[in-house]
DSSP file (Angstrom, degrees, kcal/mol; ACC not computed):
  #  RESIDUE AA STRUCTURE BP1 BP2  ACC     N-H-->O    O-->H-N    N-H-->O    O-->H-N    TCO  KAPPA ALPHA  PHI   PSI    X-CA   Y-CA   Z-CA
    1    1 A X              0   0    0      0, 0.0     2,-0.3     0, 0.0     3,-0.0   0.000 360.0 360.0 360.0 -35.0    9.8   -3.6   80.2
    2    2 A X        -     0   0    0      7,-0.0     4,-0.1     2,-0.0     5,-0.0  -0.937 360.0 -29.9 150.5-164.6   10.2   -5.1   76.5
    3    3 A X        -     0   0    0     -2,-0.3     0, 0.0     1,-0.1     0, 0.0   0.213  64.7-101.8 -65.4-176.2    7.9   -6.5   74.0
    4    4 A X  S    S+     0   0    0     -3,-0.0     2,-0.2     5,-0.0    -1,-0.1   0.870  98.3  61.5 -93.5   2.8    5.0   -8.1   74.8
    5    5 A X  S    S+     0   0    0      4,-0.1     3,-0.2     3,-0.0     4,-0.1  -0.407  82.9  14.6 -70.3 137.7    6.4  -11.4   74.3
    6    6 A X  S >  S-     0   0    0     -2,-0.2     3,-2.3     1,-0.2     4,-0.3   0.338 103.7 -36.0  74.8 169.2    9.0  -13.4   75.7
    7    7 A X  T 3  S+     0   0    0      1,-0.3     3,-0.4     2,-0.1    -1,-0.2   0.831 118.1  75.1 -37.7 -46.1   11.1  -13.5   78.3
    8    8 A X  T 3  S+     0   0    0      1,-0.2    -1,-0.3    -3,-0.2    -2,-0.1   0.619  94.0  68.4 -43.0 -15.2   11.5   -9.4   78.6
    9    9 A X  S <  S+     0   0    0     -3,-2.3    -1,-0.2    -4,-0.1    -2,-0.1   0.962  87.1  77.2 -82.9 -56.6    7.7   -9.8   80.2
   10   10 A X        -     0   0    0     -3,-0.4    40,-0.2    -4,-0.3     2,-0.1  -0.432  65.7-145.9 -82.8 142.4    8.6  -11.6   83.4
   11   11 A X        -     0   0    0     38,-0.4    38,-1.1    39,-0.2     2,-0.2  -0.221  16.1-140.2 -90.1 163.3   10.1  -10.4   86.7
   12   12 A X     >  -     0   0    0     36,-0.2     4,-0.7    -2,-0.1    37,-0.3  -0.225  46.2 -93.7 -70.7-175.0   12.7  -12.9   88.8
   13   13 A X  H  > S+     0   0    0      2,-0.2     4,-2.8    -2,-0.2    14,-0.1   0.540 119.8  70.7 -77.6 -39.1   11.9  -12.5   92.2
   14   14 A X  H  4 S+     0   0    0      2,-0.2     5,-0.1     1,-0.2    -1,-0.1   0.927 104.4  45.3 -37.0 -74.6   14.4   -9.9   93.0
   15   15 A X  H >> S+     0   0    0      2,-0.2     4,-1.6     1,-0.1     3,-0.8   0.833 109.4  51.2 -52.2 -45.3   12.4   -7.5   91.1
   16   16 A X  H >X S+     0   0    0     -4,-0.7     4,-1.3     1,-0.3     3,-0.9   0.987 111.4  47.7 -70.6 -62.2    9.2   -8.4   92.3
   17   17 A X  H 3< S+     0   0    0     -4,-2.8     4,-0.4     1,-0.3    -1,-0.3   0.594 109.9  48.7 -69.9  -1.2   10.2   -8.1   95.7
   18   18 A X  H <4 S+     0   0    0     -3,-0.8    -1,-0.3     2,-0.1    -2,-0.2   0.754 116.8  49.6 -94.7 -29.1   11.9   -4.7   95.2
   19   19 A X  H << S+     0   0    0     -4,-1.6    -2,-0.2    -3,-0.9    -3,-0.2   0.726 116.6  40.1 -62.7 -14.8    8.2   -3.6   93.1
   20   20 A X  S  < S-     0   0    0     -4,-1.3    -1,-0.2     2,-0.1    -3,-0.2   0.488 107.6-120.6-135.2  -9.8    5.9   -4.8   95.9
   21   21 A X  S    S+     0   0    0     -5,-0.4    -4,-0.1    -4,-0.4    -3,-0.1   0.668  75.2 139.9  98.3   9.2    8.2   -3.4   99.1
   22   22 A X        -     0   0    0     -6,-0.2     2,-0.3     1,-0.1    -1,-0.1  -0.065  59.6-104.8 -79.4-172.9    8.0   -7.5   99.8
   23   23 A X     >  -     0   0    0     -3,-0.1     4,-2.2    -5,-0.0    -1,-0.1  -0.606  16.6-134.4 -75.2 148.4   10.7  -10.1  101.2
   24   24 A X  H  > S+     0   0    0     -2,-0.3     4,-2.2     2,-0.2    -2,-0.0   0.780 118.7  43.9 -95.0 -34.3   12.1  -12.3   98.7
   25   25 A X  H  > S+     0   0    0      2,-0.2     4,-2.7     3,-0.1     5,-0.5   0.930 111.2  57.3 -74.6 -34.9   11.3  -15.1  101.7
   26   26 A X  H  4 S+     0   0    0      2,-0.2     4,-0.4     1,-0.2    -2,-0.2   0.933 108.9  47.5 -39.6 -64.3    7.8  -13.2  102.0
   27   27 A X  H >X S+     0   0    0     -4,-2.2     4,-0.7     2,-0.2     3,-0.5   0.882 112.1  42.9 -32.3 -78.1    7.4  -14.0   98.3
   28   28 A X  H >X S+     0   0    0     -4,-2.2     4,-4.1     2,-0.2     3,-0.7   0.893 111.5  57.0 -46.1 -58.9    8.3  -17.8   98.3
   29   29 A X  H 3< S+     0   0    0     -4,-2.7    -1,-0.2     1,-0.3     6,-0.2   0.647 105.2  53.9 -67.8  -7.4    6.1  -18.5  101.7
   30   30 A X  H <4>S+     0   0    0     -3,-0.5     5,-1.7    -5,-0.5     6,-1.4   0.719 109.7  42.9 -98.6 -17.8    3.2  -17.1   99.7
   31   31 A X  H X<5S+     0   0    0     -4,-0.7     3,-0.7    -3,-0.7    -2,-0.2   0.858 109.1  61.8 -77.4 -51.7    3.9  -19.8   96.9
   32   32 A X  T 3<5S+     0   0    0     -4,-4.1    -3,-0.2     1,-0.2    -2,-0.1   0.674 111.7  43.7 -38.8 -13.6    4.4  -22.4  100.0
   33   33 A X  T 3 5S-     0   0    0     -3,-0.5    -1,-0.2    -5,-0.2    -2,-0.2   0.432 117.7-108.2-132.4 -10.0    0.9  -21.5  100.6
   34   34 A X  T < 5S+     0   0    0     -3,-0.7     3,-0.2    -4,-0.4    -3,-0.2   0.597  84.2 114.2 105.2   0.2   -0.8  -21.5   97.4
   35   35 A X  S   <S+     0   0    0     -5,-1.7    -4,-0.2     1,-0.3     2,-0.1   0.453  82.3   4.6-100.9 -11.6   -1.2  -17.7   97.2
   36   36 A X        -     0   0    0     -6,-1.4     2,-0.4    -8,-0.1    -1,-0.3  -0.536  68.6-171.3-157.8  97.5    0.9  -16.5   94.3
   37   37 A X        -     0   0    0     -3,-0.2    -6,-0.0    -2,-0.1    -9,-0.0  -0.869  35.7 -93.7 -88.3 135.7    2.5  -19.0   92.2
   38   38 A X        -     0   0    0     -2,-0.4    11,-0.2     1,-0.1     3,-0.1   0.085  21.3-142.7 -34.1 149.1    5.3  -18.0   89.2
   39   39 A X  S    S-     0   0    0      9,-2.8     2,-0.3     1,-0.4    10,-0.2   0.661  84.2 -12.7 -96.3 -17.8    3.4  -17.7   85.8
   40   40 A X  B     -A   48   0A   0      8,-0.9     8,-7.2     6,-0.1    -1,-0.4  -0.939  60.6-130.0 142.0 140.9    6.9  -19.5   84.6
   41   41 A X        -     0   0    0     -2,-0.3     6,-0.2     6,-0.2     4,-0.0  -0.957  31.4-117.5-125.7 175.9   10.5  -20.5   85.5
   42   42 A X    >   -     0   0    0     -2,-0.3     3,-2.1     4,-0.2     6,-0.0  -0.052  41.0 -92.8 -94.7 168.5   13.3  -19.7   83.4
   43   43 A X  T 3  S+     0   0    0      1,-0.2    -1,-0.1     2,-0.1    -2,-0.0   0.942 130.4  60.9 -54.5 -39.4   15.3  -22.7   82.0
   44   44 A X  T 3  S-     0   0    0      1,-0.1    -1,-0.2     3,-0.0     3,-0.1   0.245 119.5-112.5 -56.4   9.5   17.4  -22.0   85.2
   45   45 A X    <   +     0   0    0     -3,-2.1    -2,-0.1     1,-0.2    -1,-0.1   0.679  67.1 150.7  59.1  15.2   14.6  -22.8   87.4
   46   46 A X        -     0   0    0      1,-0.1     2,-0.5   -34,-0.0    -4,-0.2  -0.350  52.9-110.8 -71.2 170.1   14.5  -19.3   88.4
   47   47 A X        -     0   0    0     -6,-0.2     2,-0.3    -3,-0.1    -6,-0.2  -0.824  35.1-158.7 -84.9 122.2   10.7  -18.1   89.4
   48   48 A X  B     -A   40   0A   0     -8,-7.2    -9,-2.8    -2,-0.5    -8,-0.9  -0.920   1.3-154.5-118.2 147.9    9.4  -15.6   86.8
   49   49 A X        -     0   0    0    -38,-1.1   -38,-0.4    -2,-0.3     2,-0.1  -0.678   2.3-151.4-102.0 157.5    6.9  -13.4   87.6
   50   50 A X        -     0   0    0     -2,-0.3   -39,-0.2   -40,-0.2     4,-0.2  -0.261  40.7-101.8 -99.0-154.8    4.1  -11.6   85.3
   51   51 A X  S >> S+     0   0    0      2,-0.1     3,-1.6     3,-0.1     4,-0.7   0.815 121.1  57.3 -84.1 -46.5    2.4   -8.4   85.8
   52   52 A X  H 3> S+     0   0    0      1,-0.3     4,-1.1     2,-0.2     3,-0.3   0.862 110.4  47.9 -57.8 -37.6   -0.9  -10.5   87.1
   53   53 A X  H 3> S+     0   0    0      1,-0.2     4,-0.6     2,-0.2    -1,-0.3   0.815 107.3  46.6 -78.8 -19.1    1.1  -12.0   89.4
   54   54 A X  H <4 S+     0   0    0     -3,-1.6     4,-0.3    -4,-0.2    -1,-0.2   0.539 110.4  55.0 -89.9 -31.5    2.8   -9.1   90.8
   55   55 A X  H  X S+     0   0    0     -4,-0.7     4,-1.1    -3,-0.3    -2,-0.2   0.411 116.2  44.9-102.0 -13.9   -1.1   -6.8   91.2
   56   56 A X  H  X S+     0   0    0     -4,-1.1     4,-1.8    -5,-0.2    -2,-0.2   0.839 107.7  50.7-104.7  -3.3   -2.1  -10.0   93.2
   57   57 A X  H  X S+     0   0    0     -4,-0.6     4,-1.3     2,-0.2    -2,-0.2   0.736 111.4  52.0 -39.4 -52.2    1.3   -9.8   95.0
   58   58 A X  H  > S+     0   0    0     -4,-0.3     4,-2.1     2,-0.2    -2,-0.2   0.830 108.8  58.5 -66.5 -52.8    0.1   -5.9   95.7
   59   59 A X  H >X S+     0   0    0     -4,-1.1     3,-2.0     1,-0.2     4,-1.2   0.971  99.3  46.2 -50.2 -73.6   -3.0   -7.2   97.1
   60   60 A X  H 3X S+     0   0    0     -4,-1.8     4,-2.0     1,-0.3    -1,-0.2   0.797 102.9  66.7 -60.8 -20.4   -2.2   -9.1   99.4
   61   61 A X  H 3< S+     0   0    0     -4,-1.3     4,-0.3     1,-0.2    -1,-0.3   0.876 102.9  51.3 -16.7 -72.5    0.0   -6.5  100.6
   62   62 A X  H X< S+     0   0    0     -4,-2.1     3,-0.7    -3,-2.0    -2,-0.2   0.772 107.7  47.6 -21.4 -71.6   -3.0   -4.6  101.2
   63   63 A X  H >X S+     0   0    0     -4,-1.2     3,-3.0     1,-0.2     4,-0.5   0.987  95.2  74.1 -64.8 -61.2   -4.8   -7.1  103.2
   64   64 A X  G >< S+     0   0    0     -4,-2.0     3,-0.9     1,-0.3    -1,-0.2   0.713  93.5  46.9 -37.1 -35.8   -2.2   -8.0  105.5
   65   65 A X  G <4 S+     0   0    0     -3,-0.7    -1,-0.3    -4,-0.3    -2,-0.1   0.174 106.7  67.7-104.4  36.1   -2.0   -4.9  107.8
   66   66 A X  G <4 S-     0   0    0     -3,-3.0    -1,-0.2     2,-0.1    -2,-0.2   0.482 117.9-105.3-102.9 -14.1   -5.9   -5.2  108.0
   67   67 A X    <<  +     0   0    0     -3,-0.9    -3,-0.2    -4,-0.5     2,-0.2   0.619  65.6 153.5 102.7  10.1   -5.8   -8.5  109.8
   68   68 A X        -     0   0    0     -5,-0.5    -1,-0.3     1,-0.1     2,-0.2  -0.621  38.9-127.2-112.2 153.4   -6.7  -10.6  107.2
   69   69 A X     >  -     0   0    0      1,-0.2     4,-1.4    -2,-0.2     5,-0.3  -0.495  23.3-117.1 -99.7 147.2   -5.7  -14.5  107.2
   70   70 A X  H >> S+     0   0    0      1,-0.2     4,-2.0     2,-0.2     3,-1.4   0.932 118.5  63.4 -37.6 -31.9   -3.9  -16.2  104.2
   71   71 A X  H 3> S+     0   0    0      1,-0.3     4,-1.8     2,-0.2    -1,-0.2   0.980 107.1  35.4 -57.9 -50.6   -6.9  -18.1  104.1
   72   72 A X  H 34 S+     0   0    0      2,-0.2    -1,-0.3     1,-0.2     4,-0.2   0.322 114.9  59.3-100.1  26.3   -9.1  -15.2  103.4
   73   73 A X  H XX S+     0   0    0     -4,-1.4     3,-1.0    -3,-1.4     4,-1.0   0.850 109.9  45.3 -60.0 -72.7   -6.1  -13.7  101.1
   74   74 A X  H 3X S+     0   0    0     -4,-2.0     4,-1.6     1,-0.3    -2,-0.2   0.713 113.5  49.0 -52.9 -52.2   -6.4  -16.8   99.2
   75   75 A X  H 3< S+     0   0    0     -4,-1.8    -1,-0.3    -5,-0.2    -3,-0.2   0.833 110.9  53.7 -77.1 -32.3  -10.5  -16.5   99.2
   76   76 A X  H <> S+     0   0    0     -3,-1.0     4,-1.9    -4,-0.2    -2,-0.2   0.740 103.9  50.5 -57.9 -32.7  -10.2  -13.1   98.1
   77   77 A X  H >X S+     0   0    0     -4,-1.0     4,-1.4     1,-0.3     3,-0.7   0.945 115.7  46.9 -74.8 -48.6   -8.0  -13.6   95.1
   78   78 A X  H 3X S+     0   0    0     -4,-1.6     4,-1.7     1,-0.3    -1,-0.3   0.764  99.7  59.1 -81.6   0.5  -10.2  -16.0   94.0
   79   79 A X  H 3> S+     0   0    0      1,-0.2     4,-1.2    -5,-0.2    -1,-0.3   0.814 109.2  55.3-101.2 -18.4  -13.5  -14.3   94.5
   80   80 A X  H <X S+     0   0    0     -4,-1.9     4,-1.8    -3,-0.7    -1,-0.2   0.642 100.1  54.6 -39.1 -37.9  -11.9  -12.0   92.1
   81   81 A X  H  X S+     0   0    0     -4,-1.4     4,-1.9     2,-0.2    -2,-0.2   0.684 106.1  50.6 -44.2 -64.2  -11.3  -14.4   89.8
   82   82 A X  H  < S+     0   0    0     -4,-1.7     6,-0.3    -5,-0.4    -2,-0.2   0.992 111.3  50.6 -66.3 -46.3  -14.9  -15.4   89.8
   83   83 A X  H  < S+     0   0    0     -4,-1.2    -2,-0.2     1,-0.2     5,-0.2   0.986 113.0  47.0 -43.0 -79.1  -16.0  -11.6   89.2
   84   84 A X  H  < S+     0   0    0     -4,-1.8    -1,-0.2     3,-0.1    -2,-0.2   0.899  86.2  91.7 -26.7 -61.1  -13.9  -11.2   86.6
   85   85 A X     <  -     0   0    0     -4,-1.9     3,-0.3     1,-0.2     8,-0.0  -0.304  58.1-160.9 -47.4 134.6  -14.6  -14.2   84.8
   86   86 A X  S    S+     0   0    0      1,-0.2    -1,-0.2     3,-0.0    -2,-0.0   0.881 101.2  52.7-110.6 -58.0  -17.6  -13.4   81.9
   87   87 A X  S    S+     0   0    0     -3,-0.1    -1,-0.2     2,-0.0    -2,-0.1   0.559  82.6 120.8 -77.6  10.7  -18.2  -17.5   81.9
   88   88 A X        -     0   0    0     -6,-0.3     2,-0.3    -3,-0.3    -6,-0.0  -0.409  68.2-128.0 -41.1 136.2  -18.6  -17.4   86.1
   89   89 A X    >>  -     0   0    0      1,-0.1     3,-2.9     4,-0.0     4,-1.8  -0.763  21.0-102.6-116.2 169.4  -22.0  -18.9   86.6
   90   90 A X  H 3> S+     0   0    0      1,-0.3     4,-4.3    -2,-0.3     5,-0.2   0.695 120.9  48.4 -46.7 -36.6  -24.5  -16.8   88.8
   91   91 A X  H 34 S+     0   0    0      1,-0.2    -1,-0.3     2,-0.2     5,-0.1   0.818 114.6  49.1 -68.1 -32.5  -24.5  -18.5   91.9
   92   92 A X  H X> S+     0   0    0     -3,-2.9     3,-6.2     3,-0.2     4,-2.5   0.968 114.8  45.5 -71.6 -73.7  -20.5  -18.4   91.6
   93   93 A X  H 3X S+     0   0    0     -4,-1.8     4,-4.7     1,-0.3    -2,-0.2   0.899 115.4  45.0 -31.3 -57.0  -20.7  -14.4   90.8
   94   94 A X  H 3X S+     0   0    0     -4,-4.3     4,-0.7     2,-0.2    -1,-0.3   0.621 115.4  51.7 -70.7  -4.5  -23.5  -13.4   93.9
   95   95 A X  H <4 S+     0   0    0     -3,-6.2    -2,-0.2    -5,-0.2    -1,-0.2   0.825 115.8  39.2-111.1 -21.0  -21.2  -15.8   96.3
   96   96 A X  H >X S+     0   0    0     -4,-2.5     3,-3.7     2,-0.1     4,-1.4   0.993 113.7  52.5 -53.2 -57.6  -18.0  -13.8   95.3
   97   97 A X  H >X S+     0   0    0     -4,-4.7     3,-2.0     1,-0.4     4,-1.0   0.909 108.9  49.7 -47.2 -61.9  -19.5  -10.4   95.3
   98   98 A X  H 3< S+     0   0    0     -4,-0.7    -1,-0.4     1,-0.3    -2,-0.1   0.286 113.2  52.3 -71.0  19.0  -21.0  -10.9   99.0
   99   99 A X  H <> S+     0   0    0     -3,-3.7     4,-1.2   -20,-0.1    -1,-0.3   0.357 109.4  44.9 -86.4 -13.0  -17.5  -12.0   99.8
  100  100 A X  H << S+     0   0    0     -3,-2.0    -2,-0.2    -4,-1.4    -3,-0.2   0.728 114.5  48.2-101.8 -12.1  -16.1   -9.1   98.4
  101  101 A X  T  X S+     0   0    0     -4,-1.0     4,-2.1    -5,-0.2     5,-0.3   0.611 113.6  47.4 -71.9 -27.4  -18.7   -6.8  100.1
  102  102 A X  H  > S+     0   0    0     -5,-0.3     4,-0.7     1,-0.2    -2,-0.2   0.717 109.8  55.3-101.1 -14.0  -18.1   -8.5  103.4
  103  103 A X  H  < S+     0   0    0     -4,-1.2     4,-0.3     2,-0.2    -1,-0.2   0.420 107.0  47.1  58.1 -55.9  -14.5   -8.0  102.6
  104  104 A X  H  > S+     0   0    0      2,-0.2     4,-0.9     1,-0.1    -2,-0.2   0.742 108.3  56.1-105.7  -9.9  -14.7   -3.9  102.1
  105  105 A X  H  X S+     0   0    0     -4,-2.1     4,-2.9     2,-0.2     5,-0.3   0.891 109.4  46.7 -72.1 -37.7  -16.8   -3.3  105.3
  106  106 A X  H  X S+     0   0    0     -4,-0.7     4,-1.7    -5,-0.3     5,-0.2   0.825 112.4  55.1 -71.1  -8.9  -13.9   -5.2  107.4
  107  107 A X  H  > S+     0   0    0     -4,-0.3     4,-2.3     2,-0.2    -1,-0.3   0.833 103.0  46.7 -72.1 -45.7  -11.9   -3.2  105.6
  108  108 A X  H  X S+     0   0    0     -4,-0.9     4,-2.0     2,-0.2    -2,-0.2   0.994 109.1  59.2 -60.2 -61.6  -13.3    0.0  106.4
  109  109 A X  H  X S+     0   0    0     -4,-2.9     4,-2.4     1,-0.3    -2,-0.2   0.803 107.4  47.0 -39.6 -60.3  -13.3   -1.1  110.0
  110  110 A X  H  X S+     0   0    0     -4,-1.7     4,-2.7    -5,-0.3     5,-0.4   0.891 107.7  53.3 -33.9 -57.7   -9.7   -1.6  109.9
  111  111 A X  H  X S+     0   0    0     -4,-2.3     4,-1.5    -5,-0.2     5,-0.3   0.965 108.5  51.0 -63.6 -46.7   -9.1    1.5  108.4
  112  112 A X  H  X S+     0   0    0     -4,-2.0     4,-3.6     2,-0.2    -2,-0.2   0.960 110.6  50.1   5.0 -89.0  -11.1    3.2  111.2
  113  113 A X  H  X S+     0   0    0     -4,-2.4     4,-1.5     1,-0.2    -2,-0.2   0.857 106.5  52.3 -44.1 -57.5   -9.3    1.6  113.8
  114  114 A X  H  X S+     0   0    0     -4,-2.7     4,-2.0     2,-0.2     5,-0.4   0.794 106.6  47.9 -71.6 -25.3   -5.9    2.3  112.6
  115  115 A X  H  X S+     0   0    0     -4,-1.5     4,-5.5    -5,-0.4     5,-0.4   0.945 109.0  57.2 -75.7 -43.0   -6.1    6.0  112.2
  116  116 A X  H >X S+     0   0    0     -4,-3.6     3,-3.5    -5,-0.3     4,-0.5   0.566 110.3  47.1 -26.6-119.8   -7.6    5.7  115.6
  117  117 A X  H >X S+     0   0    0     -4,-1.5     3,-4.5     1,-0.2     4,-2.0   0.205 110.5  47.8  28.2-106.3   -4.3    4.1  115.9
  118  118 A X  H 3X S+     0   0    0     -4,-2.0     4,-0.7     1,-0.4    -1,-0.2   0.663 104.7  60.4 -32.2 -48.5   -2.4    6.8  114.2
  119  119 A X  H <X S+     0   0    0     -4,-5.5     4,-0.9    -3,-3.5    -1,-0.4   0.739 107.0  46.2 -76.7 -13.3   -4.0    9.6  116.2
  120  120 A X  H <X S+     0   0    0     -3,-4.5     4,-2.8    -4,-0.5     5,-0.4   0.839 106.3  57.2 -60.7 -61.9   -2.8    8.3  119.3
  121  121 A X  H  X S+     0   0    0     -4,-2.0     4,-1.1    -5,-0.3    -2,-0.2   0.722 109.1  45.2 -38.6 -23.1    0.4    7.7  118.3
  122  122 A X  H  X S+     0   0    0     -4,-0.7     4,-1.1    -5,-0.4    -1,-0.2   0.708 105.0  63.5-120.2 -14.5    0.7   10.9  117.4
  123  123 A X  H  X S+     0   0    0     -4,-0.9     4,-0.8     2,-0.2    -2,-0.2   0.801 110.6  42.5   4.9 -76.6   -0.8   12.3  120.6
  124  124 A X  H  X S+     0   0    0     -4,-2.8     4,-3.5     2,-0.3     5,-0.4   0.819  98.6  61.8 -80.9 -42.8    1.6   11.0  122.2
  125  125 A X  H  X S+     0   0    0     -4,-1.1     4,-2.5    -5,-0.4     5,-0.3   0.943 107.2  54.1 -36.3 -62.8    4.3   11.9  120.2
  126  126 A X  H  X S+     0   0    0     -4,-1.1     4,-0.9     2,-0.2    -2,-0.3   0.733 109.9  49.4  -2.0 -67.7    2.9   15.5  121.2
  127  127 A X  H >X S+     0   0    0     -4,-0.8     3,-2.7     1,-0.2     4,-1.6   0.970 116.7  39.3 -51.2 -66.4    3.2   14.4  125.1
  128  128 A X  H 3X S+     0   0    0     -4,-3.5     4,-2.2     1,-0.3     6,-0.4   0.773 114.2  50.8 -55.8 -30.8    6.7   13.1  124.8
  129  129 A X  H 3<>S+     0   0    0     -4,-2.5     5,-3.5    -5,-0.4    -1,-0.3   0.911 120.2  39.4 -70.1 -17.1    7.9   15.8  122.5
  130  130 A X  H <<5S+     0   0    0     -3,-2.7     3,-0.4    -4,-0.9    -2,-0.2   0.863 121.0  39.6 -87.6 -23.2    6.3   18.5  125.2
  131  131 A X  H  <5S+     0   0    0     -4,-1.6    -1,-0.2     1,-0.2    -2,-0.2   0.882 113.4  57.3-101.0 -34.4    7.3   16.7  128.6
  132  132 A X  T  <5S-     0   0    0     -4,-2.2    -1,-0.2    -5,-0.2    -2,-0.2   0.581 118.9-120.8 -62.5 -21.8   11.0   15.8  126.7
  133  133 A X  T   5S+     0   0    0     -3,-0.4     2,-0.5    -4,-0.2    -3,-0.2   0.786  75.1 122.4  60.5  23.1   11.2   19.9  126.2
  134  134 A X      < -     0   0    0     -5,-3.5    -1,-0.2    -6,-0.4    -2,-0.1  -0.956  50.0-161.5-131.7 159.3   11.3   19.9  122.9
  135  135 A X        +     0   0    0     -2,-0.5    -1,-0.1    -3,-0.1     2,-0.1   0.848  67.4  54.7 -77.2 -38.5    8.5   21.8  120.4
  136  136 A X  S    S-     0   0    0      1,-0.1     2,-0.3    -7,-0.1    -2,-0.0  -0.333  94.2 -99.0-105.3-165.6    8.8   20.3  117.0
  137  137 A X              0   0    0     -2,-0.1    -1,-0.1    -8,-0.0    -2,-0.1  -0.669 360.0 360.0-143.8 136.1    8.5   17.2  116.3
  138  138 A X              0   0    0     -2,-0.3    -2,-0.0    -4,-0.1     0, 0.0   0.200 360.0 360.0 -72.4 360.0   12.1   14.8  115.7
């Protein structure tokens, strides 16, 4: 991307949203909401993104076709935050962690469910392709 320095670091919006498979409106309503803000704007006011901004961009990605609410997008990010952090003080660490355990069972659950999901769908594909008369698949 360029040095590590300077402008050559940060994304516009454009970019991000072509790196993360997002909506450029997708993008902005998760800044409307407190959930990713530009690390910078440009002298033009554009929105510049970083890399950090981009992997919590990728998160929430993630969460979203689990069910999960900006709210607890937004509680996640930060309960990362708190992990990360070496000067996080204990009570801060053990009440991220159990969010971030309670966090990867509903996650499993989701993931569960939707290949459930998946294997229905594709079931059925099966029906339709067999009662439609045709063998393979479209």
């Amino acid at each position: 991307m360029g040095s590590t320095t300077g402008e050559t670091d940060f994304l516009q919006i454009g970019q991000v949203a072509e790196r993360t498979e997002l909506s450029i409106k997708t993008i902005r309503h998760y800044e409307e909401v407190g959930l990713v803000i530009p690390s910078a704007r440009s002298a033009g006011g554009f929105r510049l993104y970083t890399a950090v901004d981009v992997e919590r961009l990728l998160v929430i990605r993630r969460m979203k076709p689990l069910g999960f609410s900006l709210t607890e997008m937004k509680q996640l990010l930060d309960a990362f935050e708190v992990v990360d952090d070496p000067a996080a003080v204990g009570g801060q660490r053990a009440q991220a962690t159990e969010f971030l355990r309670q966090c990867r069972v509903r996650t499993r659950d989701s993931a569960d469910r939707l290949r459930r999901h998946l294997a229905y769908a594709e079931e059925f594909g099966d029906l339709l392709a067999t009662r439609s008369g045709s063998a393979g698949p479209s």
